[in-house]
ZAKOLTOR-963278 format. One line per field, with one value per atom (N, C-alpha, C, CB): atom name; residue in three letters; residue number from 1; x, y, z. Coordinates in pm, 1 decimal, always signed. Each point is the difference from the previous one (the first is absolute). Last residue first. Glycine has a CB too. Layout:
BEGIN
atom: CA/... $
type: ALA/... $
seq: NUM/... $
px: X/... $
py: Y/... $
pz: Z/... $
# end
This chain:
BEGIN
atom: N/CA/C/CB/N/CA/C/CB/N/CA/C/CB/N/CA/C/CB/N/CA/C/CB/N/CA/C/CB/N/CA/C/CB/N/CA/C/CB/N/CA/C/CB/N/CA/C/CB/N/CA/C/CB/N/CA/C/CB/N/CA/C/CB/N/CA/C/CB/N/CA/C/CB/N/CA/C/CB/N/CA/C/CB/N/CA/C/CB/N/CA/C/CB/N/CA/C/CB/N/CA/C/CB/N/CA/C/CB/N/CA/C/CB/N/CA/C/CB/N/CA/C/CB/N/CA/C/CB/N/CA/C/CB/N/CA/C/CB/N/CA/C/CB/N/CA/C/CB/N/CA/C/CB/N/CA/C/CB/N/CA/C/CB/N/CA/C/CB/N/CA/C/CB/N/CA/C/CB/N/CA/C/CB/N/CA/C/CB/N/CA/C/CB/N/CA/C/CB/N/CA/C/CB/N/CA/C/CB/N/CA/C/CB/N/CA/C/CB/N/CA/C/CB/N/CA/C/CB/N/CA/C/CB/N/CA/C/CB/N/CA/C/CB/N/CA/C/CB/N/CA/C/CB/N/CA/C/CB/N/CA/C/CB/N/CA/C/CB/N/CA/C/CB/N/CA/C/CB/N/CA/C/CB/N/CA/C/CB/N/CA/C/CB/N/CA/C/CB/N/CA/C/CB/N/CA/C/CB/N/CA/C/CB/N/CA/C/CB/N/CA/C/CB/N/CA/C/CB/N/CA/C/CB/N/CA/C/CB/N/CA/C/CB/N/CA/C/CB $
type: UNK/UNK/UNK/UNK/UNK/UNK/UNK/UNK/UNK/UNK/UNK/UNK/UNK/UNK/UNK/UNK/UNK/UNK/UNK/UNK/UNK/UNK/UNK/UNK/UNK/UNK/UNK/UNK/UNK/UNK/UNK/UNK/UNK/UNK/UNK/UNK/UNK/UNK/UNK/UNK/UNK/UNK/UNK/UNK/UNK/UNK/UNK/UNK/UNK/UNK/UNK/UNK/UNK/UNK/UNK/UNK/UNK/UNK/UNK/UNK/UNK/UNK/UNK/UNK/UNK/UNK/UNK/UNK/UNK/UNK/UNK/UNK/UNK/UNK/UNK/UNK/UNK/UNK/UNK/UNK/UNK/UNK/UNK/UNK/UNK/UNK/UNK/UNK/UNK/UNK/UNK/UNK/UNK/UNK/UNK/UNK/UNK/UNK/UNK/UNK/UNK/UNK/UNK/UNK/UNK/UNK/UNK/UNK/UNK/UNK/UNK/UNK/UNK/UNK/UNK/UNK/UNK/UNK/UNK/UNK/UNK/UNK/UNK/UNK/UNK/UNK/UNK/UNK/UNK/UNK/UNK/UNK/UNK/UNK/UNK/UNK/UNK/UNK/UNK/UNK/UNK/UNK/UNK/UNK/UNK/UNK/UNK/UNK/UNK/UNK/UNK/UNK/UNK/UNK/UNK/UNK/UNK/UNK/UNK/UNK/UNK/UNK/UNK/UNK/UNK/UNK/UNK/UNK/UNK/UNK/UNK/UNK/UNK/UNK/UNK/UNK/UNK/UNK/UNK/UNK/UNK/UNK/UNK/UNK/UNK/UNK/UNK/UNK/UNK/UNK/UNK/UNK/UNK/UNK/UNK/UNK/UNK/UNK/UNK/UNK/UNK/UNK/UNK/UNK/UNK/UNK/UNK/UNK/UNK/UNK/UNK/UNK/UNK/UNK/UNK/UNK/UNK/UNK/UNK/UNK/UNK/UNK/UNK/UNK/UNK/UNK/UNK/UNK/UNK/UNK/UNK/UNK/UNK/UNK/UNK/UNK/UNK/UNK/UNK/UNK/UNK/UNK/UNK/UNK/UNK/UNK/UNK/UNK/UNK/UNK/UNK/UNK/UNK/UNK/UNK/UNK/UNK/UNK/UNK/UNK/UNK/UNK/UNK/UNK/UNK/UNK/UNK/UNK/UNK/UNK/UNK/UNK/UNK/UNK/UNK/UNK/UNK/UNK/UNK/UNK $
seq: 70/70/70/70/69/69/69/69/68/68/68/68/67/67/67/67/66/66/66/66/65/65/65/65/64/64/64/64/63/63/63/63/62/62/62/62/61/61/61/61/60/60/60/60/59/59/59/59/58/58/58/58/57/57/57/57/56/56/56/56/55/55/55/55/54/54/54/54/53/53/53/53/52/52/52/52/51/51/51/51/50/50/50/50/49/49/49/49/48/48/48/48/47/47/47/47/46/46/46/46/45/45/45/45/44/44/44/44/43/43/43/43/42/42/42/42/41/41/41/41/40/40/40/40/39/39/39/39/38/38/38/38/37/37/37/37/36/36/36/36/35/35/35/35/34/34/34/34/33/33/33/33/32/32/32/32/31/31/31/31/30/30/30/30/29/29/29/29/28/28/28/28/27/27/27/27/26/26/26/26/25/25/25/25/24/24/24/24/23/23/23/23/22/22/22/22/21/21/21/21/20/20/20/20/19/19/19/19/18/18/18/18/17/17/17/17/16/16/16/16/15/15/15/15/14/14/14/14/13/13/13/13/12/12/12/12/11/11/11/11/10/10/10/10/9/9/9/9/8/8/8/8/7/7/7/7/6/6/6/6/5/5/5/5/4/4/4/4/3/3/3/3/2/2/2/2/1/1/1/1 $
px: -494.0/-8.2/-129.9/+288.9/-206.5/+54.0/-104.3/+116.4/-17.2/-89.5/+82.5/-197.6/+372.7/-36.8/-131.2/+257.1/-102.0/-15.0/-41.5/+116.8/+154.7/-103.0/+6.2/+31.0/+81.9/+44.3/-38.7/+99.4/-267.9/+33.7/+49.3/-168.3/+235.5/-118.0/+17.7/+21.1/+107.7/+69.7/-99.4/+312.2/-482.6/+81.0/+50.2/-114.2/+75.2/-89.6/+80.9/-91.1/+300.2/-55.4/-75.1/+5.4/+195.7/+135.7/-60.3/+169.2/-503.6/+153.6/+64.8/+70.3/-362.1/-48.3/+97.6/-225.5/+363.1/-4.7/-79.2/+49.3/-14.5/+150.8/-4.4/+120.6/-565.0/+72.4/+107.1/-68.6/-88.7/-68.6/+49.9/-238.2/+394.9/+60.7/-37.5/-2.5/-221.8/+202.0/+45.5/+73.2/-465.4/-26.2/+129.2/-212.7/+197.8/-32.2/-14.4/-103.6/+201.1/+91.2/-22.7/-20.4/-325.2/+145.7/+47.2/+91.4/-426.5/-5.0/+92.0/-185.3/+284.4/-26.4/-7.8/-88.7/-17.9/+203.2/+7.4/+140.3/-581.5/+33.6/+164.3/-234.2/+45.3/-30.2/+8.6/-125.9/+272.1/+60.6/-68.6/+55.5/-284.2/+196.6/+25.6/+78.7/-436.8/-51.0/+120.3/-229.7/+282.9/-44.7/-34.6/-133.0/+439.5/-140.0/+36.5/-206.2/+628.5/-75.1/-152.7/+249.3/+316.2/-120.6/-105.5/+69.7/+464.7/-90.1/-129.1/+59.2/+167.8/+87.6/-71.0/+193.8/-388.2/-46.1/+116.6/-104.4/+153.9/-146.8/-49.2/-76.7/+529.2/+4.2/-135.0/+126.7/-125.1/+48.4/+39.5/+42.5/-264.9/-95.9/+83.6/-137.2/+306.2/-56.0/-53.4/-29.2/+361.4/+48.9/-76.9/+100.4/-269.3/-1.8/+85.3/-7.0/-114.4/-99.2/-2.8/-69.7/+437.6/-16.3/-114.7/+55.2/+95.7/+118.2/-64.1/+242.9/-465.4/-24.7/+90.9/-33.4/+58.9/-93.9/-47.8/-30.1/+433.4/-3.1/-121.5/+183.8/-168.1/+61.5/+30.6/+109.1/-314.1/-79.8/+87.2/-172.1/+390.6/-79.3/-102.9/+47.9/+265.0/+103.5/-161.9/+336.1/-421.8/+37.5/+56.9/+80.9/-216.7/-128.8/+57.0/-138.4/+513.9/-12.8/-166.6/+201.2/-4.7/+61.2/-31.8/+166.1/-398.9/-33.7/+99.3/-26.7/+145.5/-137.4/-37.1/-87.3/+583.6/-136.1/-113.1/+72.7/+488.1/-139.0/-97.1/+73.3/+494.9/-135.6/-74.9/+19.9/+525.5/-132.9/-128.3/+197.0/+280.9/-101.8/-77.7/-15.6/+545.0/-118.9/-115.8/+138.2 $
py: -331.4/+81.2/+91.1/-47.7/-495.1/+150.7/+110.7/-117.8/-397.9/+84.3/+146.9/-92.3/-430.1/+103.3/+78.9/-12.8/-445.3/+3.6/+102.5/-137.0/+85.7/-109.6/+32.6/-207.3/+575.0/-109.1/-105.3/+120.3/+347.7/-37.5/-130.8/+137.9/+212.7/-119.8/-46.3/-125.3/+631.7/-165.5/-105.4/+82.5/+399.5/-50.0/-136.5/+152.9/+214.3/-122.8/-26.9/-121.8/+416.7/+34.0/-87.0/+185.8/-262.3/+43.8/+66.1/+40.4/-217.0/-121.0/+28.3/-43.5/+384.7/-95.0/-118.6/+35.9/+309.0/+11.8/-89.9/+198.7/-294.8/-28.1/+67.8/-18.3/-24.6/-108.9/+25.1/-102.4/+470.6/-48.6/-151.5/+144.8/+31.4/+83.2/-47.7/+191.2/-379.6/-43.7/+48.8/+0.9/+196.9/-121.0/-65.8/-10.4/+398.9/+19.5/-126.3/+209.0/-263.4/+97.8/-29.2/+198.0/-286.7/-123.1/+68.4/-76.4/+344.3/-69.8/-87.4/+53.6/+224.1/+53.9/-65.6/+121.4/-262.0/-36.4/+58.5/+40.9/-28.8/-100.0/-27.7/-62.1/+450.8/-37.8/-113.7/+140.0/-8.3/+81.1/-44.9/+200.5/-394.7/-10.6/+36.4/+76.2/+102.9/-72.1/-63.2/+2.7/+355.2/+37.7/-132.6/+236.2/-342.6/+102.2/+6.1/-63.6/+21.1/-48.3/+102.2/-95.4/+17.0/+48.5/-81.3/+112.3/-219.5/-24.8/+105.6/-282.8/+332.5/+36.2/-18.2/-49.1/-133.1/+168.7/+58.7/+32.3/-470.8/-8.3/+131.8/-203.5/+118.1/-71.7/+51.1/-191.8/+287.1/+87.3/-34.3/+87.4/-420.9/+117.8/+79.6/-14.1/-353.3/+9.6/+123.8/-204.6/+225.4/-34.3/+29.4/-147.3/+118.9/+129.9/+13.1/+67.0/-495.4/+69.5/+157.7/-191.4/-30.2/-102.5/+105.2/-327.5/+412.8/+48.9/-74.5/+41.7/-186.4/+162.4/+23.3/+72.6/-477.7/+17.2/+158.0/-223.8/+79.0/+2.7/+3.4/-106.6/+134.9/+121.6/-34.5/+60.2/-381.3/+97.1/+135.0/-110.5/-256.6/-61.8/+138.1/-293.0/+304.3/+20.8/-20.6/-136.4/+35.7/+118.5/+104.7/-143.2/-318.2/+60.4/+153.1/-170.1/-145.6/-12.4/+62.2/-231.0/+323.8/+52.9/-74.1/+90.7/-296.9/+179.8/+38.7/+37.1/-452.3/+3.9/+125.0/-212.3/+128.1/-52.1/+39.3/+92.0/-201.3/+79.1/-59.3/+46.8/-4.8/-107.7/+80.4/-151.7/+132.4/+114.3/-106.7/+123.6/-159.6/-92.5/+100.4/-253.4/+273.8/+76.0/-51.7/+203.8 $
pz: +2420.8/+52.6/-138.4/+186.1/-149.2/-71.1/+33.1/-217.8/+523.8/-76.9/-94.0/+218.3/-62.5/+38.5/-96.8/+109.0/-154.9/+105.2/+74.3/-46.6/-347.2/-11.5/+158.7/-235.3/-49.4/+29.7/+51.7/-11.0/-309.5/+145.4/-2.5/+101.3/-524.0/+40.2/+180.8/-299.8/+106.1/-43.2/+96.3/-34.2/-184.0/+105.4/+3.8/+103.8/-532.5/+54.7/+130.0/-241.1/-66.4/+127.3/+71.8/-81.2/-329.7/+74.5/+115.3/-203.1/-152.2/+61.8/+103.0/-194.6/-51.7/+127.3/+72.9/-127.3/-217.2/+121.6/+90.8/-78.7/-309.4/+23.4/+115.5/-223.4/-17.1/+53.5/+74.8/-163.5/-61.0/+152.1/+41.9/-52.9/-330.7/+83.5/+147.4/-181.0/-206.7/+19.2/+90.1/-197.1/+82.3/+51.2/+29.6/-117.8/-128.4/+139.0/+44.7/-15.4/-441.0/+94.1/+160.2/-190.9/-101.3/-3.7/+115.3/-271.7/+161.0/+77.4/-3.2/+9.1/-322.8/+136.8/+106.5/-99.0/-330.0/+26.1/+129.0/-254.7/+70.0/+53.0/+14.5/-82.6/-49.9/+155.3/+33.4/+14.9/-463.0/+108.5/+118.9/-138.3/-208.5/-4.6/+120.1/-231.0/+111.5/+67.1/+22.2/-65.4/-205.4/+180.2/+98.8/-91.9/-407.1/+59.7/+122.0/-127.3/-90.3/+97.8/-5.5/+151.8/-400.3/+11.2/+67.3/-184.4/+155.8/-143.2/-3.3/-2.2/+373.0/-88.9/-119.3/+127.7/+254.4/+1.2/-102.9/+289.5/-178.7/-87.7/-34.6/+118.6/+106.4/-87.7/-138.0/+218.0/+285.2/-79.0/-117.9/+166.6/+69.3/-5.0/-70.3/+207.4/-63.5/-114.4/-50.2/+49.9/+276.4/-84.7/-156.8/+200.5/+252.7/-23.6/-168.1/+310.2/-69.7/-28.8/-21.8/+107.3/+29.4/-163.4/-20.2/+16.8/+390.6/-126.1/-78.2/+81.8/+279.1/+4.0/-126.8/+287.1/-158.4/-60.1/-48.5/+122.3/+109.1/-147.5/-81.9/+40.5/+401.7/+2.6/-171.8/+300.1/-41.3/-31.3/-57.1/+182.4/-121.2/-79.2/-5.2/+63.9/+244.3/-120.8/-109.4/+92.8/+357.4/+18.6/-196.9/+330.2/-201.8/+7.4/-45.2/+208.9/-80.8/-132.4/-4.3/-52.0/+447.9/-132.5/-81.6/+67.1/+249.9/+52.6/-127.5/+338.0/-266.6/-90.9/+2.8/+43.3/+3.5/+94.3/-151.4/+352.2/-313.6/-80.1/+54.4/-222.1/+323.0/+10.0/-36.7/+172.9/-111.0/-131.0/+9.8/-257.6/+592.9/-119.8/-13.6/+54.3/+36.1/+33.3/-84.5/+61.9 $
# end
């Protein structure tokens, strides 16, 4: 049984660790202590990691050479 890896899972895995590293740091930085300004920028990390990993997994898939995307 061959185990092949497309590119769609390795985007797929890559954002989903980006999301765990960037929450990683943040709770890491909010242990040591964090001004307010700290805090919105780990916020925005956060959320942004987040928006990536959903955009990946909803973006429509590119059309094929010839047709149009619906």
């Amino acid at each position: 049984m061959p185990f092949d890896i497309t590119r769609k899972d390795l985007i797929d895995w890559a954002t989903a660790c980006l999301v765990f590293l960037s929450g990683a740091m943040t709770g890491h930085h909010a242990a040591m202590g964090m001004n307010a300004v700290q805090w919105m920028g780990a916020v925005t990390a956060v959320l942004g990691s987040v928006a990536v990993a959903v955009a990946v997994r909803v973006w429509p898939p590119a059309a094929e050479a010839g047709q149009k995307a619906d």
